[in-house]
C-alpha positions in Angstrom: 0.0 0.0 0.0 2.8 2.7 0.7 4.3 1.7 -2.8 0.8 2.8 -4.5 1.0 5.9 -2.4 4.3 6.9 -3.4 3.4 6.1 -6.9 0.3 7.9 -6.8 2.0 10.7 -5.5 4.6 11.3 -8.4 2.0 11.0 -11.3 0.2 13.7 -9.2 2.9 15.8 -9.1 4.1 14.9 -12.6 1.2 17.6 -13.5 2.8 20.7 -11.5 6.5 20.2 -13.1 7.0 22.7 -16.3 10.5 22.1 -16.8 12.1 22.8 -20.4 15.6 22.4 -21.7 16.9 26.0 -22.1 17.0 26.1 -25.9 13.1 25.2 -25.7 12.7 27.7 -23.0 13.8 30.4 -25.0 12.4 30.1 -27.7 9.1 29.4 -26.5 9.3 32.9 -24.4 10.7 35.1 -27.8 7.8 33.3 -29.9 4.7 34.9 -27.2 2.3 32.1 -28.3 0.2 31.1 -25.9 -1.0 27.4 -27.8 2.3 27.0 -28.3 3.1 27.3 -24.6 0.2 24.5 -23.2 1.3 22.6 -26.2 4.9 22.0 -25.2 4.1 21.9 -21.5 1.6 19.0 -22.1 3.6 17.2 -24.6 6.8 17.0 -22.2 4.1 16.0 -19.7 2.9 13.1 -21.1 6.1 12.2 -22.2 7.1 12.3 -18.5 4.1 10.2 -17.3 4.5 7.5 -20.0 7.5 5.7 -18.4 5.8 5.7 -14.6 2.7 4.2 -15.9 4.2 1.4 -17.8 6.5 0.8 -14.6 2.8 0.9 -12.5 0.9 -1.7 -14.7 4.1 -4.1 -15.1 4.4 -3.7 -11.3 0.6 -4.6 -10.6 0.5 -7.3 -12.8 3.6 -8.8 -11.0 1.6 -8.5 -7.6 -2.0 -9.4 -8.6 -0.3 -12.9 -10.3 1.7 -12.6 -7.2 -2.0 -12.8 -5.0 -2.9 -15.3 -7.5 -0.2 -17.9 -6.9 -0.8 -17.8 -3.4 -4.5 -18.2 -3.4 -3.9 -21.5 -5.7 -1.1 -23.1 -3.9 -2.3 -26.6 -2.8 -3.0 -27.2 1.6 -0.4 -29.3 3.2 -1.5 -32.1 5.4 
């Protein structure tokens, strides 16, 4: 449970993080287009999400076949 907390909690703040390279930066600020703005942001948003959810649905399929292996294992007499 603390790992899907801690996971939660960096896609969450995935969202507040408007980081550009300094080249982008730049030239994003001399251009004054607003579209063009939200549409970099977003794109180097999704692009950060992308690798944590893969991780996230490899890791819960690992844990719910995990649950699954133990719920089938056989009673010893």
């Amino acid at each position: 449970m603390r790992w899907a907390t801690v996971l939660i909690t960096l896609l969450l703040s995935a969202a507040i993080a408007f980081a550009q390279c300094a080249l982008c930066k730049s030239s994003v600020q001399s251009s004054g287009d607003a579209n063009l703005i939200a549409g970099l942001r977003s794109g180097i948003l999704l692009l950060l999400v992308m690798p944590y959810l893969v991780v996230g649905l490899i890791a819960f399929a690992i844990y719910r076949a995990y649950l699954k292996s133990l719920r089938w294992q056989p009673e010893r007499n």
